[in-house]
C-alpha angles and dihedrals in degrees: 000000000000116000115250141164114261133170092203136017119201129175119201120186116196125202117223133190099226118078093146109064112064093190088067096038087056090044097050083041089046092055098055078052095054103040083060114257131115112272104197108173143000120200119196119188115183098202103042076045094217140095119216106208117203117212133173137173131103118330095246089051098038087055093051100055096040084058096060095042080045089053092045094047089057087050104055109027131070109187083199081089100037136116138160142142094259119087119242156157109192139041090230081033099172133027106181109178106198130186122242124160121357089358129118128211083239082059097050079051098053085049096055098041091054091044096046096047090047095044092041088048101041097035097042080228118145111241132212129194116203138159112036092343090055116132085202147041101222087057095048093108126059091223102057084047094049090048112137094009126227090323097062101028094102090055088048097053092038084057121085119277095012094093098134120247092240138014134033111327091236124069126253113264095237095013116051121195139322129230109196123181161138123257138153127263102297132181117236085197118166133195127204123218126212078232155103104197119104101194087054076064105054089033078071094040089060094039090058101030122104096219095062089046091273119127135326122279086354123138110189126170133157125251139182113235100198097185088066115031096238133107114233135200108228116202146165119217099213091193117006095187080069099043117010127204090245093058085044093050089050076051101052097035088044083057106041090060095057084051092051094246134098132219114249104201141320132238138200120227111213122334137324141174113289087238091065097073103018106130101013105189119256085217085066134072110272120254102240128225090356096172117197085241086073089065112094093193099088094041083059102053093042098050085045088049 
Protein backbone atom coordinates (compact mmCIF):
# COMPACT_ATOMS: atom_id res chain seq x y z
CA UNK A 1 0.00 0.00 0.00
CA UNK A 2 1.50 3.18 -0.84
CA UNK A 3 1.88 5.64 1.97
CA UNK A 4 -0.35 8.57 1.77
CA UNK A 5 -1.73 11.43 3.90
CA UNK A 6 -5.22 10.84 5.24
CA UNK A 7 -7.41 12.71 7.85
CA UNK A 8 -9.51 9.52 8.53
CA UNK A 9 -9.15 5.84 7.88
CA UNK A 10 -12.28 3.66 7.88
CA UNK A 11 -12.58 0.17 7.09
CA UNK A 12 -15.63 -1.07 6.19
CA UNK A 13 -16.14 -4.91 5.69
CA UNK A 14 -19.28 -5.93 3.80
CA UNK A 15 -20.96 -9.42 3.98
CA UNK A 16 -22.05 -10.81 1.00
CA UNK A 17 -24.20 -13.85 0.22
CA UNK A 18 -21.98 -15.50 -2.71
CA UNK A 19 -18.64 -17.62 -1.60
CA UNK A 20 -19.07 -20.30 -4.68
CA UNK A 21 -18.67 -18.52 -7.92
CA UNK A 22 -15.42 -17.21 -8.30
CA UNK A 23 -16.41 -15.14 -11.43
CA UNK A 24 -18.77 -12.90 -9.04
CA UNK A 25 -16.48 -12.85 -6.12
CA UNK A 26 -13.38 -11.15 -8.87
CA UNK A 27 -15.99 -8.80 -10.34
CA UNK A 28 -17.37 -7.43 -6.98
CA UNK A 29 -13.64 -7.42 -5.98
CA UNK A 30 -12.85 -5.87 -9.16
CA UNK A 31 -15.38 -2.94 -8.49
CA UNK A 32 -13.85 -1.63 -4.73
CA UNK A 33 -10.81 -1.66 -6.83
CA UNK A 34 -12.03 0.24 -9.17
CA UNK A 35 -14.03 2.89 -7.22
CA UNK A 36 -10.57 3.65 -5.64
CA UNK A 37 -10.12 2.17 -1.99
CA UNK A 38 -7.65 -0.63 -0.61
CA UNK A 39 -9.09 -3.97 -0.90
CA UNK A 40 -6.91 -6.15 1.53
CA UNK A 41 -8.31 -9.21 1.73
CA UNK A 42 -11.35 -11.41 0.42
CA UNK A 43 -12.28 -14.11 2.09
CA UNK A 44 -14.66 -16.81 0.27
CA UNK A 45 -16.12 -19.71 2.35
CA UNK A 46 -18.39 -22.51 0.19
CA UNK A 47 -20.14 -23.72 2.66
CA UNK A 48 -21.10 -20.52 4.75
CA UNK A 49 -21.76 -19.51 1.15
CA UNK A 50 -20.45 -15.66 1.67
CA UNK A 51 -17.34 -13.58 1.21
CA UNK A 52 -16.62 -10.96 3.61
CA UNK A 53 -14.51 -8.22 1.64
CA UNK A 54 -11.91 -5.56 4.01
CA UNK A 55 -11.48 -2.28 2.79
CA UNK A 56 -9.93 0.53 4.08
CA UNK A 57 -9.05 4.08 2.86
CA UNK A 58 -10.68 7.39 3.59
CA UNK A 59 -14.79 7.45 4.37
CA UNK A 60 -15.63 9.29 1.42
CA UNK A 61 -13.58 6.68 -0.67
CA UNK A 62 -14.57 3.59 1.26
CA UNK A 63 -18.16 4.56 0.61
CA UNK A 64 -17.63 4.94 -2.63
CA UNK A 65 -16.30 1.89 -3.35
CA UNK A 66 -18.88 -0.26 -0.94
CA UNK A 67 -21.65 1.38 -3.16
CA UNK A 68 -20.48 0.00 -6.37
CA UNK A 69 -19.74 -3.61 -4.92
CA UNK A 70 -23.44 -2.90 -3.22
CA UNK A 71 -24.88 -2.06 -6.79
CA UNK A 72 -23.15 -5.05 -8.33
CA UNK A 73 -24.24 -7.35 -5.70
CA UNK A 74 -27.67 -6.48 -6.42
CA UNK A 75 -26.99 -7.08 -9.58
CA UNK A 76 -25.54 -10.86 -9.54
CA UNK A 77 -26.89 -12.59 -6.77
CA UNK A 78 -30.51 -13.85 -6.08
CA UNK A 79 -30.67 -15.04 -2.89
CA UNK A 80 -34.07 -16.99 -4.31
CA UNK A 81 -31.15 -19.93 -5.24
CA UNK A 82 -29.07 -19.60 -2.44
CA UNK A 83 -28.05 -21.76 0.41
CA UNK A 84 -25.52 -21.91 2.69
CA UNK A 85 -24.84 -22.70 6.24
CA UNK A 86 -24.68 -18.76 7.40
CA UNK A 87 -27.50 -17.20 8.25
CA UNK A 88 -28.68 -13.99 6.06
CA UNK A 89 -30.95 -11.68 4.77
CA UNK A 90 -29.40 -9.82 2.13
CA UNK A 91 -27.14 -10.41 -0.76
CA UNK A 92 -24.97 -7.64 0.38
CA UNK A 93 -26.17 -8.90 3.72
CA UNK A 94 -23.92 -6.80 6.03
CA UNK A 95 -22.15 -3.29 5.64
CA UNK A 96 -20.04 -2.66 9.24
CA UNK A 97 -17.99 0.93 9.03
CA UNK A 98 -15.38 0.78 11.71
CA UNK A 99 -13.06 3.36 12.85
CA UNK A 100 -8.99 2.89 12.54
CA UNK A 101 -6.55 5.73 12.65
CA UNK A 102 -7.78 9.41 12.89
CA UNK A 103 -11.32 8.18 12.76
CA UNK A 104 -14.08 8.50 15.35
CA UNK A 105 -16.67 6.30 15.98
CA UNK A 106 -19.02 9.59 15.04
CA UNK A 107 -17.04 9.31 11.60
CA UNK A 108 -17.71 5.16 10.96
CA UNK A 109 -21.74 6.52 11.70
CA UNK A 110 -21.83 9.36 9.06
CA UNK A 111 -20.51 6.77 6.70
CA UNK A 112 -23.17 4.29 7.28
CA UNK A 113 -25.89 6.49 7.36
CA UNK A 114 -24.85 8.05 3.70
CA UNK A 115 -24.24 4.64 2.36
CA UNK A 116 -27.19 3.24 3.64
CA UNK A 117 -29.63 6.23 2.36
CA UNK A 118 -27.76 6.11 -1.48
CA UNK A 119 -27.76 2.37 -1.70
CA UNK A 120 -31.35 2.12 -0.22
CA UNK A 121 -32.46 4.86 -2.74
CA UNK A 122 -30.61 3.77 -5.89
CA UNK A 123 -30.89 -0.06 -5.28
CA UNK A 124 -35.11 -0.05 -3.89
CA UNK A 125 -33.38 -2.38 -0.92
CA UNK A 126 -34.64 -2.08 2.45
CA UNK A 127 -31.87 -0.89 4.87
CA UNK A 128 -31.34 -1.48 7.95
CA UNK A 129 -28.86 0.46 10.52
CA UNK A 130 -27.79 -1.43 13.44
CA UNK A 131 -24.65 -1.29 16.26
CA UNK A 132 -23.66 2.23 17.11
CA UNK A 133 -25.46 3.66 13.91
CA UNK A 134 -28.68 2.03 14.95
CA UNK A 135 -31.86 4.29 14.84
CA UNK A 136 -33.18 2.02 17.14
CA UNK A 137 -32.60 -0.01 20.03
CA UNK A 138 -34.30 -3.01 19.10
CA UNK A 139 -32.14 -3.08 16.09
CA UNK A 140 -28.92 -2.49 17.95
CA UNK A 141 -27.78 -5.96 17.46
CA UNK A 142 -27.20 -7.78 13.95
CA UNK A 143 -28.78 -10.79 15.15
CA UNK A 144 -32.04 -9.61 16.18
CA UNK A 145 -32.06 -7.87 12.81
CA UNK A 146 -31.01 -10.94 10.94
CA UNK A 147 -33.75 -13.05 12.81
CA UNK A 148 -35.69 -15.57 10.29
CA UNK A 149 -33.39 -14.90 7.49
CA UNK A 150 -34.46 -14.04 3.57
CA UNK A 151 -37.44 -16.55 3.82
CA UNK A 152 -39.26 -14.78 6.52
CA UNK A 153 -38.22 -11.48 5.94
CA UNK A 154 -41.42 -10.52 4.26
CA UNK A 155 -43.36 -11.69 7.32
CA UNK A 156 -40.82 -9.64 9.58
CA UNK A 157 -41.18 -6.20 7.74
CA UNK A 158 -44.81 -6.67 7.25
CA UNK A 159 -44.89 -7.08 11.38
CA UNK A 160 -45.15 -3.72 13.88
CA UNK A 161 -42.07 -1.83 14.72
CA UNK A 162 -39.57 -3.79 11.76
CA UNK A 163 -40.27 -0.88 8.85
CA UNK A 164 -36.66 -0.39 7.69
CA UNK A 165 -35.00 2.68 8.32
CA UNK A 166 -34.49 3.27 4.90
CA UNK A 167 -35.71 1.95 1.71
CA UNK A 168 -38.99 0.51 0.54
CA UNK A 169 -40.81 -1.50 3.52
CA UNK A 170 -40.97 -4.59 1.37
CA UNK A 171 -37.40 -6.97 0.19
CA UNK A 172 -36.06 -7.06 -2.78
CA UNK A 173 -37.22 -9.86 -4.75
CA UNK A 174 -33.41 -11.42 -5.39
CA UNK A 175 -31.79 -9.33 -2.82
CA UNK A 176 -33.27 -9.36 0.30
CA UNK A 177 -32.42 -6.72 2.88
CA UNK A 178 -29.59 -4.91 3.99
CA UNK A 179 -28.28 -4.39 7.71
CA UNK A 180 -25.52 -1.24 7.72
CA UNK A 181 -23.95 -0.23 10.46
CA UNK A 182 -20.91 1.11 13.01
CA UNK A 183 -19.24 -1.09 15.38
CA UNK A 184 -15.93 -1.32 17.10
CA UNK A 185 -12.86 -3.48 16.00
CA UNK A 186 -14.29 -7.15 16.27
CA UNK A 187 -12.59 -10.77 15.61
CA UNK A 188 -14.54 -13.36 12.75
CA UNK A 189 -12.49 -16.07 14.35
CA UNK A 190 -13.51 -20.12 13.53
CA UNK A 191 -12.70 -22.93 14.93
CA UNK A 192 -12.70 -26.46 13.27
CA UNK A 193 -13.77 -29.53 15.06
CA UNK A 194 -12.31 -33.31 14.46
CA UNK A 195 -16.23 -33.88 14.13
CA UNK A 196 -19.05 -34.37 12.47
CA UNK A 197 -21.70 -33.56 14.96
CA UNK A 198 -23.05 -31.09 14.74
CA UNK A 199 -24.86 -30.88 18.28
CA UNK A 200 -21.50 -31.39 19.83
CA UNK A 201 -21.13 -27.77 17.90
CA UNK A 202 -23.61 -25.96 19.06
CA UNK A 203 -23.19 -27.92 22.76
CA UNK A 204 -19.59 -25.38 22.64
CA UNK A 205 -21.29 -22.59 21.23
CA UNK A 206 -23.38 -22.52 24.05
CA UNK A 207 -20.55 -23.36 26.47
CA UNK A 208 -18.34 -19.83 25.15
CA UNK A 209 -21.10 -17.53 24.23
CA UNK A 210 -22.12 -14.64 26.46
CA UNK A 211 -25.80 -14.99 25.89
CA UNK A 212 -26.04 -18.63 27.48
CA UNK A 213 -23.81 -17.38 30.58
CA UNK A 214 -20.23 -18.29 28.50
CA UNK A 215 -17.67 -15.68 28.13
CA UNK A 216 -17.70 -11.82 27.71
CA UNK A 217 -18.36 -10.03 24.12
CA UNK A 218 -18.26 -13.43 22.68
CA UNK A 219 -20.98 -14.76 19.69
CA UNK A 220 -20.61 -18.45 19.18
CA UNK A 221 -22.92 -20.65 17.17
CA UNK A 222 -22.39 -24.63 15.10
CA UNK A 223 -22.29 -25.09 11.71
CA UNK A 224 -21.97 -28.15 9.03
CA UNK A 225 -19.44 -27.70 6.86
CA UNK A 226 -20.51 -30.26 4.04
CA UNK A 227 -17.33 -29.83 1.80
CA UNK A 228 -15.46 -31.23 4.37
CA UNK A 229 -17.11 -33.46 6.24
CA UNK A 230 -16.55 -31.42 9.95
CA UNK A 231 -18.66 -29.61 11.95
CA UNK A 232 -17.23 -25.80 12.93
CA UNK A 233 -18.04 -23.14 15.80
CA UNK A 234 -18.48 -20.08 14.33
CA UNK A 235 -17.99 -17.20 16.46
CA UNK A 236 -17.47 -13.47 16.59
CA UNK A 237 -15.07 -11.98 19.29
CA UNK A 238 -16.88 -8.60 19.96
CA UNK A 239 -13.84 -7.25 21.90
CA UNK A 240 -11.12 -9.14 21.94
CA UNK A 241 -9.06 -6.74 24.66
CA UNK A 242 -11.61 -8.10 26.79
CA UNK A 243 -11.52 -11.71 25.61
CA UNK A 244 -9.07 -12.57 23.61
CA UNK A 245 -9.07 -15.81 20.84
CA UNK A 246 -6.42 -17.46 22.78
CA UNK A 247 -8.56 -17.55 26.05
CA UNK A 248 -11.59 -18.74 23.60
CA UNK A 249 -9.51 -21.38 21.99
CA UNK A 250 -8.35 -22.92 26.23
CA UNK A 251 -12.21 -22.68 26.34
CA UNK A 252 -13.09 -24.56 23.44
CA UNK A 253 -10.44 -27.00 23.69
CA UNK A 254 -11.21 -27.21 27.46
CA UNK A 255 -14.86 -28.14 26.13
CA UNK A 256 -14.37 -30.28 23.43
CA UNK A 257 -12.64 -32.64 25.63
CA UNK A 258 -15.12 -32.93 27.72
CA UNK A 259 -17.07 -33.59 24.73
CA UNK A 260 -14.39 -36.44 23.44
CA UNK A 261 -13.18 -34.19 20.05
CA UNK A 262 -10.73 -32.28 19.45
CA UNK A 263 -10.44 -28.99 17.52
CA UNK A 264 -8.63 -29.28 14.46
CA UNK A 265 -7.54 -25.82 13.75
CA UNK A 266 -8.78 -22.37 13.91
CA UNK A 267 -9.20 -19.60 11.17
CA UNK A 268 -9.56 -15.88 10.99
CA UNK A 269 -11.97 -14.49 9.02
CA UNK A 270 -10.85 -11.29 7.61
CA UNK A 271 -8.49 -9.34 9.17
CA UNK A 272 -7.52 -8.44 12.77
CA UNK A 273 -4.67 -6.44 14.85
CA UNK A 274 -1.05 -8.34 14.88
CA UNK A 275 -1.32 -8.34 18.37
CA UNK A 276 -4.31 -10.61 18.24
CA UNK A 277 -2.48 -13.76 17.30
CA UNK A 278 1.24 -12.95 18.19
CA UNK A 279 2.36 -15.63 20.14
CA UNK A 280 -0.46 -18.16 19.53
CA UNK A 281 0.19 -20.93 21.95
CA UNK A 282 1.85 -24.50 20.56
CA UNK A 283 -0.57 -26.25 23.23
CA UNK A 284 -3.53 -24.90 20.96
CA UNK A 285 -4.69 -25.73 17.98
CA UNK A 286 -2.75 -23.74 15.18
CA UNK A 287 -4.50 -20.79 13.34
CA UNK A 288 -4.44 -22.04 9.48
CA UNK A 289 -3.52 -20.10 6.45
CA UNK A 290 -3.13 -17.08 8.48
CA UNK A 291 -1.57 -14.83 5.63
CA UNK A 292 0.42 -11.31 6.82
CA UNK A 293 -2.48 -9.33 4.55
CA UNK A 294 -4.85 -10.19 7.36
CA UNK A 295 -2.88 -7.98 9.62
CA UNK A 296 -4.22 -4.66 9.77
CA UNK A 297 -1.02 -3.23 11.55
CA UNK A 298 1.19 -2.35 8.27
CA UNK A 299 -1.89 -0.91 6.24
CA UNK A 300 -2.15 1.68 9.41
CA UNK A 301 0.83 2.86 9.58
CA UNK A 302 1.13 3.17 6.06
CA UNK A 303 -1.96 4.92 5.45
CA UNK A 304 -0.74 7.51 9.10
CA UNK A 305 2.87 7.93 7.38
Amino acid sequence: MAARAMTALIECVPNVSEGRDQHVIQQLAEAVRHAGAELIDVHSDVDHHRSVFTILGAPEVVEGSVLALARLAVRLIDLTKHRGAHPRVGAIDVIPFVPLQRASMRDAIASAHRLGLVFAGECDVPVFFYGEAAARRDRRELPAVRTGGFEQLAERLCAPGWRPDAGPATPHPTAGATVVGARHPLVAFNAVLDSTDVAVANAIARAIRESSGGLPAVRAMGLWLASRGLAQVSMNLLDYRRTAPRVVARRIETEARRLGVRVREYELVGCASAETFEAWPDTLAPVAGLKPTQLLDPWIFAAAS
